[in-house]
C-alpha positions as CSV (number, residue, x, y, z in Angstrom):
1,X,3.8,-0.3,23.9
2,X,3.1,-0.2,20.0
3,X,4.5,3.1,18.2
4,X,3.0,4.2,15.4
5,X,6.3,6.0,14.2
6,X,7.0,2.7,12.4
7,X,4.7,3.5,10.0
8,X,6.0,7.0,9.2
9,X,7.7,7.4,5.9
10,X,8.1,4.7,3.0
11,X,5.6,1.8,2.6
12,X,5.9,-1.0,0.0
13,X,2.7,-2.3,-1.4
14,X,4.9,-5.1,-2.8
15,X,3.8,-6.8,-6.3
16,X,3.3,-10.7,-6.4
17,X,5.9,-12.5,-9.1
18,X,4.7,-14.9,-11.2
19,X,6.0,-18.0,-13.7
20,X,5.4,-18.2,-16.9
21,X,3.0,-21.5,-15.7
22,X,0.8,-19.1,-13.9
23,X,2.6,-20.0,-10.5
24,X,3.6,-17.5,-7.4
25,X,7.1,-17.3,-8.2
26,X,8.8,-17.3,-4.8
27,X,12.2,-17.3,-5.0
28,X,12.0,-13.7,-6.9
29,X,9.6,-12.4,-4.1
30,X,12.5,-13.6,-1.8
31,X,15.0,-11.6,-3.5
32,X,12.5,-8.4,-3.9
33,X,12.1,-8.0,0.1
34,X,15.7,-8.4,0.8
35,X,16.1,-5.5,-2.2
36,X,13.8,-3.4,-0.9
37,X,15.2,-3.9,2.7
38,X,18.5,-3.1,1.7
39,X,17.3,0.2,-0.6
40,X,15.9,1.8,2.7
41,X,12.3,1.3,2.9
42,X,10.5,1.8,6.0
43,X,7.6,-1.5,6.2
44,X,6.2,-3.5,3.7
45,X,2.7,-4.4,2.8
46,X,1.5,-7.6,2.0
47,X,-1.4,-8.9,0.1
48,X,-2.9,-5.3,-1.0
49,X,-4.2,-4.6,-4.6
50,X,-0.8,-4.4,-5.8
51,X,-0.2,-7.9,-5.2
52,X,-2.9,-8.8,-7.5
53,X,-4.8,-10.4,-4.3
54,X,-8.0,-10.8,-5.8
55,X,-6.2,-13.2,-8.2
56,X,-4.6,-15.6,-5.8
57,X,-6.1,-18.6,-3.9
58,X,-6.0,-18.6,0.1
59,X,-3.3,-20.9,0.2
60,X,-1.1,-18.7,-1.7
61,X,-1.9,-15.7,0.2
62,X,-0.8,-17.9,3.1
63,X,2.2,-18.7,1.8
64,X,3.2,-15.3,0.7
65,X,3.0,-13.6,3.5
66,X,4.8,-16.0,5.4
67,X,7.6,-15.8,3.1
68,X,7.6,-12.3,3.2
69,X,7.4,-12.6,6.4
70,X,10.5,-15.4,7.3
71,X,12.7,-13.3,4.3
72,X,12.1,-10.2,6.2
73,X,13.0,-11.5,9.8
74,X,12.1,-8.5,11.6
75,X,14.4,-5.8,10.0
76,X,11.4,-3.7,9.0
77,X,7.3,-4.3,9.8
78,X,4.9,-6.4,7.7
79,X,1.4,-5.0,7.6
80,X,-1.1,-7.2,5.9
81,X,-3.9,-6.2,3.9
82,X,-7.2,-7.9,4.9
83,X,-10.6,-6.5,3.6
84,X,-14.1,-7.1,1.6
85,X,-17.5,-6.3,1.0
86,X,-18.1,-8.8,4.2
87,X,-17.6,-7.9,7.3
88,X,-19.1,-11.5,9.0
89,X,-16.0,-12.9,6.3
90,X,-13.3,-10.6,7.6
91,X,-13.8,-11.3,11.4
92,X,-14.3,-15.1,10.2
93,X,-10.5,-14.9,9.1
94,X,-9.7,-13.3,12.5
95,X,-10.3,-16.0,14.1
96,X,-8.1,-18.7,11.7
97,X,-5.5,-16.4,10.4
98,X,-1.9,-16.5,11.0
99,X,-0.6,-13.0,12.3
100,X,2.8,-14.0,13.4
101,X,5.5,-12.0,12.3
102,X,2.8,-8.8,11.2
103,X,2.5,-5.3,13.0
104,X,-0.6,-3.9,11.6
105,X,-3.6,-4.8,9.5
106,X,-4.4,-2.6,6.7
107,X,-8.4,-2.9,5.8
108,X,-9.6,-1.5,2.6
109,X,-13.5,-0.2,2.2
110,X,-15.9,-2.4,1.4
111,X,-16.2,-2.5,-2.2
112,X,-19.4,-3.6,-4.4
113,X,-21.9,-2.9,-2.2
114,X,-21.3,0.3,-1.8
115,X,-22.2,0.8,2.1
116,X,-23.0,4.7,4.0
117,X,-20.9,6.6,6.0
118,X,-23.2,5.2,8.9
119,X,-22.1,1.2,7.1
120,X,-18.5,2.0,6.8
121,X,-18.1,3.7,10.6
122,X,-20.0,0.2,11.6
123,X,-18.0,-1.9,9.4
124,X,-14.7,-0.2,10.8
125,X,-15.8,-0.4,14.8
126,X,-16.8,-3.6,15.0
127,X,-13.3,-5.0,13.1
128,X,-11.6,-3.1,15.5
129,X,-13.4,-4.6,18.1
130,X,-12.2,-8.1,17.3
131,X,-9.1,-7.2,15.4
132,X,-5.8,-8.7,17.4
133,X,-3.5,-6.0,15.9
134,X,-3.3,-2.1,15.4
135,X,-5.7,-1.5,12.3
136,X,-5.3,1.0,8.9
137,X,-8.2,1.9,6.9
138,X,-7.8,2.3,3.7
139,X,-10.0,4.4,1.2
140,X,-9.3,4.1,-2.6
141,X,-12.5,5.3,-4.1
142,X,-11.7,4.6,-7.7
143,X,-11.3,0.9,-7.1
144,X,-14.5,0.3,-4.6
145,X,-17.2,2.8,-6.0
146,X,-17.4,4.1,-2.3
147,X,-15.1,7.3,-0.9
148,X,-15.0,7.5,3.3
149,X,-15.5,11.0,4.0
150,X,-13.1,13.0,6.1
151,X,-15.9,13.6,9.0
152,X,-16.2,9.5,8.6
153,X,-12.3,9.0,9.0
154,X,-11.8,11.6,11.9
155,X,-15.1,9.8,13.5
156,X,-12.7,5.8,13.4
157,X,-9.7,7.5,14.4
158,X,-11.1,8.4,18.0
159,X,-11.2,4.4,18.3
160,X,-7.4,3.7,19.8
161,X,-7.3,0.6,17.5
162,X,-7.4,2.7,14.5
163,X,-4.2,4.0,14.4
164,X,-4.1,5.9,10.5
165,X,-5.4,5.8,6.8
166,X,-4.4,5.0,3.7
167,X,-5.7,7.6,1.7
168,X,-5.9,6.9,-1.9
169,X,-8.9,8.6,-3.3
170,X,-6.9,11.7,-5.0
171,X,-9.0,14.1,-3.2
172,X,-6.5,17.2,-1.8
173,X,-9.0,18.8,0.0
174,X,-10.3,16.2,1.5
175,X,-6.7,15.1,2.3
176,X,-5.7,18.2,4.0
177,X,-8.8,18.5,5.9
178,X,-8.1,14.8,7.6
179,X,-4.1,16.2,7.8
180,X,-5.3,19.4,9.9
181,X,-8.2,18.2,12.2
182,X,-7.3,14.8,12.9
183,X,-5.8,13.8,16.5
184,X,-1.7,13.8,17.4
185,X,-1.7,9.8,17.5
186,X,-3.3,9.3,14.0
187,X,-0.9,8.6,10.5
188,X,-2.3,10.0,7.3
189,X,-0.9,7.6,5.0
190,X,-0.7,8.7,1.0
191,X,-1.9,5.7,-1.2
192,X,-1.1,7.9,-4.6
193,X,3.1,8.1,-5.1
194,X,2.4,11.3,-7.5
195,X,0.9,13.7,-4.6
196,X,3.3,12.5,-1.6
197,X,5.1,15.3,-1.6
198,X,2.8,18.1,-1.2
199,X,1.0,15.9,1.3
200,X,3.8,15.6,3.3
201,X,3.9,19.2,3.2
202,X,0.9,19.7,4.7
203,X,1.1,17.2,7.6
204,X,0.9,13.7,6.2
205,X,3.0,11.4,7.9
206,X,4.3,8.9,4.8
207,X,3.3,6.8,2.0
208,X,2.4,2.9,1.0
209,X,3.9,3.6,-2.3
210,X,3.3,1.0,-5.8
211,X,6.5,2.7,-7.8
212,X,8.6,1.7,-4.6
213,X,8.9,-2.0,-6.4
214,X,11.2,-0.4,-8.9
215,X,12.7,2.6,-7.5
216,X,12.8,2.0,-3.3
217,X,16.1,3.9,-3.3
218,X,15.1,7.5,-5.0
219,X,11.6,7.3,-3.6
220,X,12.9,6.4,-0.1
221,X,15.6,9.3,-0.2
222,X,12.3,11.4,-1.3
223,X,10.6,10.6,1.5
224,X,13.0,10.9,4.3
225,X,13.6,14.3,3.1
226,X,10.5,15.4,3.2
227,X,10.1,14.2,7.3
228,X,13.1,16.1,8.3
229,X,11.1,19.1,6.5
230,X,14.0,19.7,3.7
231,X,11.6,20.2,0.9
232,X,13.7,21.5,-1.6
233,X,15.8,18.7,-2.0
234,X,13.2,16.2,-1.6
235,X,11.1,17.9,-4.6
236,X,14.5,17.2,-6.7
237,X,13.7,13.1,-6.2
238,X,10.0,14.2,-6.6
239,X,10.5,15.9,-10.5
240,X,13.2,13.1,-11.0
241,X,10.4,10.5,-10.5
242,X,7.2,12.2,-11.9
243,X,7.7,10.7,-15.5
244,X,7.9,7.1,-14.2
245,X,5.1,7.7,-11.6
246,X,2.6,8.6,-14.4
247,X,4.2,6.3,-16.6
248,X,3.5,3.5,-13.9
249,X,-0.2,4.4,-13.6
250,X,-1.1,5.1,-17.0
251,X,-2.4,1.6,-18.0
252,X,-3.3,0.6,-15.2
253,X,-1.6,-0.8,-12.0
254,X,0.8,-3.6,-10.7
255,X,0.9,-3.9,-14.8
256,X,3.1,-0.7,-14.9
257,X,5.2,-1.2,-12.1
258,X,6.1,-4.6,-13.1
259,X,7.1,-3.1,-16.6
260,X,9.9,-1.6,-15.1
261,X,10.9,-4.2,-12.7
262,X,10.9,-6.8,-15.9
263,X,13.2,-4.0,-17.5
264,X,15.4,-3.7,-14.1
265,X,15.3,-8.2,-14.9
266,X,14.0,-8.1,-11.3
267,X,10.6,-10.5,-12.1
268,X,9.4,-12.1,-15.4
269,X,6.3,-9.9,-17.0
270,X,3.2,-12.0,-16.0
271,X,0.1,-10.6,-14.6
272,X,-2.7,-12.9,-13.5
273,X,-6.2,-12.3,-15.7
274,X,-8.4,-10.2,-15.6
275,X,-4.8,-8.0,-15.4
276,X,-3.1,-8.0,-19.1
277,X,0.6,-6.4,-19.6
278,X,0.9,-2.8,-20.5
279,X,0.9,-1.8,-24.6
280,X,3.8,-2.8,-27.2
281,X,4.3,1.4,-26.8
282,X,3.7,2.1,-23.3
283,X,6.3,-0.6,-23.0
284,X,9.0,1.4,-25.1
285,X,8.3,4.4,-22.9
286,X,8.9,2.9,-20.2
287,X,11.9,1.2,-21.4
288,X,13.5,4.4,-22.3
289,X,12.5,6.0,-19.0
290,X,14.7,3.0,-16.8
């Protein structure tokens, strides 16, 4: 029987290294998921936005997950993300994708052409139908021009496929609505590090976290913390974090986060375009925050 208690407490979206020559640079994602593994982290996610997905060609999202996949050799989960504007294109890669070695599917909104409630509650059912693992939604307003209502989640999580959501669009009240009427055997997942902990106060069950690349260790000791309900010290890692949380988002994201892993000399600073590196100064703040 699948548990959904896997996918309590700390989730990696993990970034994509690349070469100087533009390349995936594949011994350095090695060497990232054995670091996080050994820092403590709960899953890892493959192939969301902080992987620069857009940016990479099919065959290298084939190749990364299944070296995330072999690297990680069943210590923790590997989710995948998998979504689009298309919902005939994401059951089309149902049907030829590789899911061995992967736990869950994590399936972001459609974004572009902005669909209804009614579109995303049809979009959602009928991947479930034909999905051949556990699905997470995944709503991040800011990056799709579309937020999923809570009335629309709590609607998909009656569908036993749909085990949990990723919820990223910074909207408290709509957070803690989900958090209080939505059923036993459904995760509310935070997509936004800086709010975690108050979500986790209120009855959210983890987080798929971006500054996790860098700091897996303090953010993981955070987290675990917070699920045996010892919120005092777990607001210690929280204010010891804040600075480089905001510091990670401010100019935009993976280009923060790898900022301090390039200062930690755990990847080389390339982003793929349209993505550009973080400022000469944001750089120096962040150098003086590692």
């Amino acid at each position: 029987m699948h548990s959904i208690n896997q996918y309590k407490g700390l989730g990696v979206a993990m970034v994509t290294p690349f070469l100087q020559t533009g390349e995936v640079d594949y011994p350095n994602l090695e060497q990232l998921v054995n670091h996080l593994i050994i820092s403590g982290v709960d899953y890892l996610v493959a192939l969301g936005t902080t992987g620069e997905t857009p940016t990479l060609t099919d065959e290298e999202k084939h190749k990364i997950l299944r070296t995330i996949v072999e690297t990680t050799q069943n210590r923790v989960p590997v989710i995948v993300g998998m979504g689009g504007p298309s919902t005939h294109h994401i059951l089309q890669q149902f049907k030829t994708f590789d899911f061995s070695g992967i736990s869950a599917i994590l399936s972001v909104t459609p974004y572009y052409n902005k669909p209804t409630q009614t579109g995303l509650i049809e979009h959602y059912q009928e991947l479930a139908y034909h999905a051949p693992l556990p699905m997470i939604l995944y709503n991040v307003g800011g990056r799709t021009g579309c937020n999923m209502e809570a009335e629309t989640t709590l609607k998909l999580a009656e569908n036993e496929k749909i085990i949990g959501i990723k919820e990223a669009s910074g909207m408290m009240n709509q957070i803690m609505y989900l958090a209080k009427h939505k059923p036993e055997n459904f995760l509310i997942i935070s997509g936004d590090d800086a709010i975690t902990l108050p979500l986790m106060a209120v009855g959210a069950d983890g987080l798929i976290s971006v500054v996790s690349n860098a700091f897996p260790a303090e953010m993981a000791q955070m987290m675990h913390l917070a699920q045996e309900g010892n919120f005092k010290e777990a607001a210690v890692f929280h204010n010891q974090m804040l600075d480089i949380i905001q510091a990670c988002f401010k100019e935009g994201s993976p280009a923060g986060v790898k900022a301090f892993l390039a200062v930690q000399n755990r990847l080389e600073y390339y982003l793929r375009l349209p993505l550009t590196r973080v400022s000469k100064e944001h750089q120096e703040r962040i150098k003086n925050l590692v």
